[in-house]
TIDRENRO-554844 format. One record per residue (C-alpha): x, y, z. Coordinates in Angstrom, 1 decimal, always signed. Each point is the difference from the previous one (the first is absolute). Example, Ala and Ser with C-alpha at 12.3 -4.5 7.8 and 13.67 -1.06 7.14 Angstrom:
! residues 2
LOZA      xx      yy      zz
LOZA   +12.3    -4.5    +7.8
LOZA    +1.4    +3.4    -0.7
***
This chain:
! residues 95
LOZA      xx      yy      zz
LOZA   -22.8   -14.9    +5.6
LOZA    +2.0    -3.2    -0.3
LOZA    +3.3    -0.9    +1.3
LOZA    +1.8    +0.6    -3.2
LOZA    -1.4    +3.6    -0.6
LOZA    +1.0    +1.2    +3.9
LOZA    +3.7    -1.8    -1.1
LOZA    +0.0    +2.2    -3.2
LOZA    -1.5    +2.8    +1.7
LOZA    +2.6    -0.2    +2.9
LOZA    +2.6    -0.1    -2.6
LOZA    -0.2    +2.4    -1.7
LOZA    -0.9    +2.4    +3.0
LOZA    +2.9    -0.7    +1.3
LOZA    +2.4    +0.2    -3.0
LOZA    -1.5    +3.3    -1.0
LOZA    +0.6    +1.3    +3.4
LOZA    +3.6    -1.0    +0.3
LOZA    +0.9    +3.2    -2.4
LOZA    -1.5    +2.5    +2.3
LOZA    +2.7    +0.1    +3.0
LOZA    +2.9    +0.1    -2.9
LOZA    -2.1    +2.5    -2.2
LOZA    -0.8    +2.2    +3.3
LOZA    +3.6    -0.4    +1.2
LOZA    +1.2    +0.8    -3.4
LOZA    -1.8    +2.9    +0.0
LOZA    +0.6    +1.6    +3.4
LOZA    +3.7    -0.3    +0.0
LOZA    +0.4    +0.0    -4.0
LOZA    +2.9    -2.4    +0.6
LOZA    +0.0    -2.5    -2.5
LOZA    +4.1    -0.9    +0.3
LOZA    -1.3    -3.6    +1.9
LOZA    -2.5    -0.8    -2.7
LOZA    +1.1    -2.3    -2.9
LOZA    -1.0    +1.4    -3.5
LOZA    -0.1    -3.6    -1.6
LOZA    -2.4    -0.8    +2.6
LOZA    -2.7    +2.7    -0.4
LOZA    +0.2    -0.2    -3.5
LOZA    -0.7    -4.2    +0.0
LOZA    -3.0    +1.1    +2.5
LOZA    -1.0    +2.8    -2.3
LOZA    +0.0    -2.0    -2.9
LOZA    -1.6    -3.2    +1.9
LOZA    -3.2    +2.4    +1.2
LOZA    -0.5    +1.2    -3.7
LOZA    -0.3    -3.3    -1.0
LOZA    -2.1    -0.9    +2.5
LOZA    -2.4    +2.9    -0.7
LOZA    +0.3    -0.9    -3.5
LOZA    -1.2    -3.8    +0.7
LOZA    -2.4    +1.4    +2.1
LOZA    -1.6    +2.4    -2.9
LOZA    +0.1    -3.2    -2.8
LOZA    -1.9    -2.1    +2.8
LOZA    -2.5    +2.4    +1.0
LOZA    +1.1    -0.4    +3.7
LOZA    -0.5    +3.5    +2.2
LOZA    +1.8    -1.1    +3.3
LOZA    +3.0    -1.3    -1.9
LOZA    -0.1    +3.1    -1.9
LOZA    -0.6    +2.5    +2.8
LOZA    +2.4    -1.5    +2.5
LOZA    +2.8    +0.2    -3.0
LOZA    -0.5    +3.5    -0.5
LOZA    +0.2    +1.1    +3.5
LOZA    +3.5    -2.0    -0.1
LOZA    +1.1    +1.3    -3.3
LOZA    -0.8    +3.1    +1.0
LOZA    +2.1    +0.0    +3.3
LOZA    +2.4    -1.5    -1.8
LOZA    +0.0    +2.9    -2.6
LOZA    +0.9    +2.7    +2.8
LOZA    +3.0    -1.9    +1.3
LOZA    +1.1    -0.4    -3.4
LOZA    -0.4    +3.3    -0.5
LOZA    +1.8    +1.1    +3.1
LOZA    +3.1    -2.3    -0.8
LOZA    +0.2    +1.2    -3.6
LOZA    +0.0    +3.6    +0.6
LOZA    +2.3    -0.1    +2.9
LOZA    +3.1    +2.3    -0.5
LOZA    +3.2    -2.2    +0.6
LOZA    +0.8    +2.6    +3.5
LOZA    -3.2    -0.5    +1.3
LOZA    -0.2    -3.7    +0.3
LOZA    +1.1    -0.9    +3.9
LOZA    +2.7    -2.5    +0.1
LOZA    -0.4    -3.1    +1.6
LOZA    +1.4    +0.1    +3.7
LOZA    +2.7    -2.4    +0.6
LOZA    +0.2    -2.0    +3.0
LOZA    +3.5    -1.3    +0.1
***
């Protein structure tokens, strides 16, 4: 293995892992009132093209690691779109 495939490998270990304490969070509590729609939409988006990159180029771990992320991404997207207005938790205030 060379020095640039454990970089990319590390990377996108790591970034595809970053969605799985929000996603399990997410889940768990099925709070979503903190999460910003914009955000997981750009993500969403950003993974599909990703996977999509990864399908014209023939390249398996780019594709793979995209799907895990687009797919975690799906479920909190999912959670904060079918979220009924009462049952998002507010935001505590501090002051």
């Amino acid at each position: 293995m060379t020095t640039v495939t454990i970089i990319g490998s590390l990377a996108a270990f790591l970034t595809t892992i970053a969605y799985v304490p929000q996603a399990y969070q997410t889940i768990k509590t099925r709070d979503t009132s903190a999460l910003s729609l914009p955000t997981f939409l750009i993500l969403f988006l950003g993974t599909c093209l990703w996977g999509t990159y990864a399908v014209l180029i023939h390249d398996i771990p780019i594709l793979m690691t995209n799907l895990i992320s687009g797919g975690l991404a799906t479920i909190i997207l999912y959670l904060k779109l079918t979220a009924k207005p009462g049952e998002e938790k507010p935001v505590a205030r501090t002051l």
